[in-house]
MMTF fields as JSON, N, C-alpha, C and O atoms, coordinates in Angstrom:
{
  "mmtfVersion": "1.0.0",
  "mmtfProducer": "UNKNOWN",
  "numBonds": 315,
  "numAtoms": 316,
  "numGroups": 79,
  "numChains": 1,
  "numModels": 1,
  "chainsPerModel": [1],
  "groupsPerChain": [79],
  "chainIdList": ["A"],
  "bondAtomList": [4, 2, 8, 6, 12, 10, 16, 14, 20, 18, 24, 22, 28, 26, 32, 30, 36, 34, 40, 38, 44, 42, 48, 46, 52, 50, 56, 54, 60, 58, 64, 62, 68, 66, 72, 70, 76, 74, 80, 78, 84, 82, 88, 86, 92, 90, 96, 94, 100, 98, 104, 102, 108, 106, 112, 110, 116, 114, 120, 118, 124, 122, 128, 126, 132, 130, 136, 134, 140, 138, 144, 142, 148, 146, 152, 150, 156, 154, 160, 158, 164, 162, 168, 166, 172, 170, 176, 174, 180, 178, 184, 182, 188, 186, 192, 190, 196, 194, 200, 198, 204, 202, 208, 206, 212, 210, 216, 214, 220, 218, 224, 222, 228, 226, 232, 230, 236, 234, 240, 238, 244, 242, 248, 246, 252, 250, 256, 254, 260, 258, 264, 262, 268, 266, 272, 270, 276, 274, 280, 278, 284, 282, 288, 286, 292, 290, 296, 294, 300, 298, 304, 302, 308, 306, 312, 310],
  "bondOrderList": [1, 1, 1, 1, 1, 1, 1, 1, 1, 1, 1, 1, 1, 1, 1, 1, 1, 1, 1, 1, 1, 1, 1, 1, 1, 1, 1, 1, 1, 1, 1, 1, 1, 1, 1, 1, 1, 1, 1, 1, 1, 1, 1, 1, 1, 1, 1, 1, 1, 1, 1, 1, 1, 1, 1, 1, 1, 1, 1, 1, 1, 1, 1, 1, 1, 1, 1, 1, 1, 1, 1, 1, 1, 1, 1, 1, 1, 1],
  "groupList": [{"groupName": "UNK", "atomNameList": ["N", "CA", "C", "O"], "elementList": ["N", "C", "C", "O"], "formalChargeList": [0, 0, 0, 0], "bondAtomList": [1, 0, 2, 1, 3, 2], "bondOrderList": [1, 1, 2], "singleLetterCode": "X", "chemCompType": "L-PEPTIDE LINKING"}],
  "groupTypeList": [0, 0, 0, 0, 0, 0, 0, 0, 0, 0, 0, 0, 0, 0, 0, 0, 0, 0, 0, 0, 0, 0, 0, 0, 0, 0, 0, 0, 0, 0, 0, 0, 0, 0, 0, 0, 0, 0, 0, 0, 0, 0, 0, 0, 0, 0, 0, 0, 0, 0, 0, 0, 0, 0, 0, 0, 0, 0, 0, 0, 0, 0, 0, 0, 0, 0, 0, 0, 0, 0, 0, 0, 0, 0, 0, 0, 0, 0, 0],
  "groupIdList": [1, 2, 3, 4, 5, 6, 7, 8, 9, 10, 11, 12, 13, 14, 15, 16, 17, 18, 19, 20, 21, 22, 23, 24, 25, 26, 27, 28, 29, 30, 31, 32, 33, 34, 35, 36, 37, 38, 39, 40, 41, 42, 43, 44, 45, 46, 47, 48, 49, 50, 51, 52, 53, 54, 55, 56, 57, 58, 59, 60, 61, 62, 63, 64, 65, 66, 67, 68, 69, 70, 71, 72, 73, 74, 75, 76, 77, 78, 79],
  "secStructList": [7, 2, 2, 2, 2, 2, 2, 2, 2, 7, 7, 7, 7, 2, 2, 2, 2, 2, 2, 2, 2, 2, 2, 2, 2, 2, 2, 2, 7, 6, 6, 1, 2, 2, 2, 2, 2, 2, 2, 2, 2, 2, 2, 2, 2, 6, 2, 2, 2, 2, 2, 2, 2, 2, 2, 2, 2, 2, 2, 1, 7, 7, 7, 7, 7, 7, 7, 7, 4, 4, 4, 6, 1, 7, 7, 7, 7, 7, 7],
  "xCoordList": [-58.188, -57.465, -56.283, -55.153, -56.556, -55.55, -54.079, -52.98, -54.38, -53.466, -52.794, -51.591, -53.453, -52.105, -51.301, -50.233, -52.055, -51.072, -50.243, -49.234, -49.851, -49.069, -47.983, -46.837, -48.495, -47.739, -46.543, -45.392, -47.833, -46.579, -45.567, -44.737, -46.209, -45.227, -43.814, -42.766, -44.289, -43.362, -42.048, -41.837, -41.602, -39.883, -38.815, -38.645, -37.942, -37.327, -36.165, -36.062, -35.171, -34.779, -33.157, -32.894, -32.068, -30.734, -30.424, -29.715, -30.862, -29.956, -30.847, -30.438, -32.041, -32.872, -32.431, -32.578, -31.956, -31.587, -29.984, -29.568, -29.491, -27.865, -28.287, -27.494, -29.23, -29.779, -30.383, -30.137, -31.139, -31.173, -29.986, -29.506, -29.37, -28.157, -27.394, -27.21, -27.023, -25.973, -27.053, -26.735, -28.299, -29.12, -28.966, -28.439, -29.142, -28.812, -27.734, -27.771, -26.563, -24.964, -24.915, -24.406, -25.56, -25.193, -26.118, -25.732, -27.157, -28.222, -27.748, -28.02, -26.916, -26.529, -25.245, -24.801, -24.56, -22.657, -22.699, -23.709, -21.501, -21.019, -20.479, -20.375, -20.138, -20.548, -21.415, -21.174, -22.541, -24.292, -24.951, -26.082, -24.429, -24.854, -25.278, -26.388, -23.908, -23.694, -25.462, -26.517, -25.104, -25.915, -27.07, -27.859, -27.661, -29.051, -29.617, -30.752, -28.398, -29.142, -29.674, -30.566, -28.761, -28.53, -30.258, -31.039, -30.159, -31.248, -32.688, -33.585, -32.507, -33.764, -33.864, -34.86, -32.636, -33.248, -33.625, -34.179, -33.551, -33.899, -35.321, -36.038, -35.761, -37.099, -37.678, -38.816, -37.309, -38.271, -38.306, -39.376, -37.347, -37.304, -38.773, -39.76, -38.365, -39.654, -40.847, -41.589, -41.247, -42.04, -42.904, -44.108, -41.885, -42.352, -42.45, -42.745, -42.221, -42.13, -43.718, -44.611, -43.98, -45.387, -46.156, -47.231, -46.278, -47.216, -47.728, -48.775, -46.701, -46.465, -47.229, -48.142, -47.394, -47.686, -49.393, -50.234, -49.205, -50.683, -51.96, -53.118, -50.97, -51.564, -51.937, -53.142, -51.297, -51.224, -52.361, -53.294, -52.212, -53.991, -54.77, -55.827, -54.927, -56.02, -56.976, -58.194, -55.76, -56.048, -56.741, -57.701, -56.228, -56.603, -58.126, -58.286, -58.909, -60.079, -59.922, -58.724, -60.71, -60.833, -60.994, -61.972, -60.769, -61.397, -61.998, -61.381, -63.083, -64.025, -63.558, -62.682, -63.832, -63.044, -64.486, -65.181, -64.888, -66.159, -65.863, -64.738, -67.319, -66.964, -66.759, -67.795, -66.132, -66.065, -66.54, -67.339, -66.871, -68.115, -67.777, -68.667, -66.651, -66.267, -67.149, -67.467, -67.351, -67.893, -69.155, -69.557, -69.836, -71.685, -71.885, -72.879, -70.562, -71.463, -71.39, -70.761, -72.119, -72.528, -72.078, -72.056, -71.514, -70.436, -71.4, -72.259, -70.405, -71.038, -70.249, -69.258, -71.088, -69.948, -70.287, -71.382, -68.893, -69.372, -69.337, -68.422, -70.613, -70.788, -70.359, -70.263],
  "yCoordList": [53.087, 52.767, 51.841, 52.121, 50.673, 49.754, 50.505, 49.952, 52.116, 52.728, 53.286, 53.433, 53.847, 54.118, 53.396, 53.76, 51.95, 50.937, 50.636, 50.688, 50.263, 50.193, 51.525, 51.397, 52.467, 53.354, 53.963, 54.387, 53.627, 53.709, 52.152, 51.984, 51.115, 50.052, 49.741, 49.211, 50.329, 50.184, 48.931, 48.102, 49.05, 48.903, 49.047, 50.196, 47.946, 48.276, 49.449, 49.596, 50.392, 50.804, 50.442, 49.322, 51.04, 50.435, 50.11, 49.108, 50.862, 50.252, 48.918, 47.823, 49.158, 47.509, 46.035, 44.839, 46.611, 45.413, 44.979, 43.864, 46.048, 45.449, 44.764, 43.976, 45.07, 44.273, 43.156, 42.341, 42.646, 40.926, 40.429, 39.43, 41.229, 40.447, 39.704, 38.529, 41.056, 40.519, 38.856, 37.687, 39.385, 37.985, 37.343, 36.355, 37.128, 36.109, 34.697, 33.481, 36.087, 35.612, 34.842, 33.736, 35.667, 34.545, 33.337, 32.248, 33.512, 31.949, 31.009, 29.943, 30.841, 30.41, 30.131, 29.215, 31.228, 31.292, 31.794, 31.662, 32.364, 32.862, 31.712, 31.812, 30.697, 29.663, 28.848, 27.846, 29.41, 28.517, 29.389, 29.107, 30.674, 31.901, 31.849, 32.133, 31.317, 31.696, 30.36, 30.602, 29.295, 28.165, 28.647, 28.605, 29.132, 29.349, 30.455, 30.55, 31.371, 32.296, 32.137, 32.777, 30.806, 30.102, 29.281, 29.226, 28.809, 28.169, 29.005, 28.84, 30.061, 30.84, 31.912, 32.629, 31.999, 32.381, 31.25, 31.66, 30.175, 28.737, 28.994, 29.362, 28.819, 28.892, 29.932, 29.87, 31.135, 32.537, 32.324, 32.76, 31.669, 31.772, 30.911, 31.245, 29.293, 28.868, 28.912, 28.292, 29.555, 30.249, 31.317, 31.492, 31.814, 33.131, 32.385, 32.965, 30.966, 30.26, 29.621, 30.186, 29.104, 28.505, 29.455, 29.115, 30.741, 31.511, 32.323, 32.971, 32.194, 32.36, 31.466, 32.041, 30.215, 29.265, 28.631, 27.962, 29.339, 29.844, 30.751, 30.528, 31.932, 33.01, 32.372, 32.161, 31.699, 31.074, 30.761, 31.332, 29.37, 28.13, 28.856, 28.229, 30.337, 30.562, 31.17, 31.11, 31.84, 32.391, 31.994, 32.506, 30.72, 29.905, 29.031, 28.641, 28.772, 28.36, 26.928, 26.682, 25.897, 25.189, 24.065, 24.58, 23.275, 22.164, 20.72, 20.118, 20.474, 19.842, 18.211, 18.261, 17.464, 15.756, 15.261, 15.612, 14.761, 14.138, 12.631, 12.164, 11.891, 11.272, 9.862, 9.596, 8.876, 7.353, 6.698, 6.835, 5.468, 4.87, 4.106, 4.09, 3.613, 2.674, 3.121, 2.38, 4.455, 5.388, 5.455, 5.764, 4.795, 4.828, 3.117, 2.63, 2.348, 0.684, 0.614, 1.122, -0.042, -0.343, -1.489, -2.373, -1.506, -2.75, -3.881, -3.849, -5.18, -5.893, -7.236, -7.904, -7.287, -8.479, -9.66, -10.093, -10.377, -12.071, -12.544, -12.281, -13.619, -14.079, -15.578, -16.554],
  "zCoordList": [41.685, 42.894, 42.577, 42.977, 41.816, 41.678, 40.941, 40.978, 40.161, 39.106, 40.037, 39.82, 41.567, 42.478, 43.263, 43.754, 43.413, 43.747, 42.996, 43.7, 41.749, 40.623, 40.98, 41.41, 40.758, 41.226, 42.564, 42.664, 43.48, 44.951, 45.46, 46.354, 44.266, 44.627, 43.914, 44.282, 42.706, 41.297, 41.301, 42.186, 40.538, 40.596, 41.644, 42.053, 42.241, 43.129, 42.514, 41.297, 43.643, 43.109, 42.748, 43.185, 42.114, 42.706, 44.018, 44.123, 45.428, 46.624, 46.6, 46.985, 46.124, 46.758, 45.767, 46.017, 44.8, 43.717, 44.566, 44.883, 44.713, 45.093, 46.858, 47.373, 47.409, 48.545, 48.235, 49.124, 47.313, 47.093, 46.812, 47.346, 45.807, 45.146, 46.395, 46.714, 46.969, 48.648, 49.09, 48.872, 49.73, 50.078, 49.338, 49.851, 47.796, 46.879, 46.751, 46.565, 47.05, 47.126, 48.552, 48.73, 49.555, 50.717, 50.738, 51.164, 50.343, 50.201, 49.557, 50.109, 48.256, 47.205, 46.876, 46.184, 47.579, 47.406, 45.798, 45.105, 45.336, 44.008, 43.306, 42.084, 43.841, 42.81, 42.173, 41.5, 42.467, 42.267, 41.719, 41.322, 41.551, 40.996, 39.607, 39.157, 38.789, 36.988, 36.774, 36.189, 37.404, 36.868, 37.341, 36.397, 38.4, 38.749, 37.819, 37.35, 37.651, 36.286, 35.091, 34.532, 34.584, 33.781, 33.383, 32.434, 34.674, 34.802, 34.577, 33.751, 35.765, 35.269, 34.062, 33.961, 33.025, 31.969, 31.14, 30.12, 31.178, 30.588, 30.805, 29.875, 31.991, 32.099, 32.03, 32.495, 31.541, 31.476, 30.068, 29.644, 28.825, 27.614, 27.294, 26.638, 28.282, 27.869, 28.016, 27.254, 28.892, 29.508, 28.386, 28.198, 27.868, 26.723, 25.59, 24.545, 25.591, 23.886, 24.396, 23.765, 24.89, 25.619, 25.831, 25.338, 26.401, 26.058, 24.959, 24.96, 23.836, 22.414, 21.991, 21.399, 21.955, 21.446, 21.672, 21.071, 22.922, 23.589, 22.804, 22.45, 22.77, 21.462, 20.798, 20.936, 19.757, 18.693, 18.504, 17.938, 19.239, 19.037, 19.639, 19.709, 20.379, 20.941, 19.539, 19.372, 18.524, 17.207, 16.56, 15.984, 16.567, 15.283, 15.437, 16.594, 14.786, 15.182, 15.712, 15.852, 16.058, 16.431, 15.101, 14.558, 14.536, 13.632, 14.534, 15.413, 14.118, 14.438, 13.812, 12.949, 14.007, 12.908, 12.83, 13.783, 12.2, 12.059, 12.77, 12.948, 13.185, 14.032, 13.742, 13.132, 13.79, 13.226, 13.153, 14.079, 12.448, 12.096, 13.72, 14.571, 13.943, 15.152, 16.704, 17.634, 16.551, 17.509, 18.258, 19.379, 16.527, 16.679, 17.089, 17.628, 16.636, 16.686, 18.487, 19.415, 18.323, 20.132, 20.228, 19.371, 21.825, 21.887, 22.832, 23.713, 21.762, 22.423, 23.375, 23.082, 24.524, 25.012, 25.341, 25.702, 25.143, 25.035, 26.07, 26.851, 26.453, 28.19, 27.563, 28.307]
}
């Protein structure tokens, strides 16, 4: 079921892309345009460097540290 939702929702098509754009341009004006793009490929790059990086350590095993002697002494306090 979910493979024909994927399906009948898909991708907008050209008239619907040049219909945000217009909404875009009037929310924003064509001068707030270059920088907001700007901006959100900034954050889609990092976005894809952080979930990269994600992969990564999920890969890699875990290392364990053994634990400090400071860890086991039991504290004591002065009255």
């Amino acid at each position: 079921m979910d493979f024909m939702l994927n399906i009948a929702v898909g991708m907008p098509g050209p008239f619907e892309m040049v219909i945000i754009l217009v909404v875009v341009m009037l929310l924003f004006g064509a001068k707030r345009l270059p920088g907001l793009s700007r901006s959100l490929g900034k954050s889609l790059s990092e976005f894809k460097r952080g979930k990269e990086e994600g992969l990564k350590s999920a890969d890699e095993p875990e290392k364990i540290e053994p634990e400090s002697k400071s860890d086991k002494e039991p504290v004591v306090s002065e009255k």
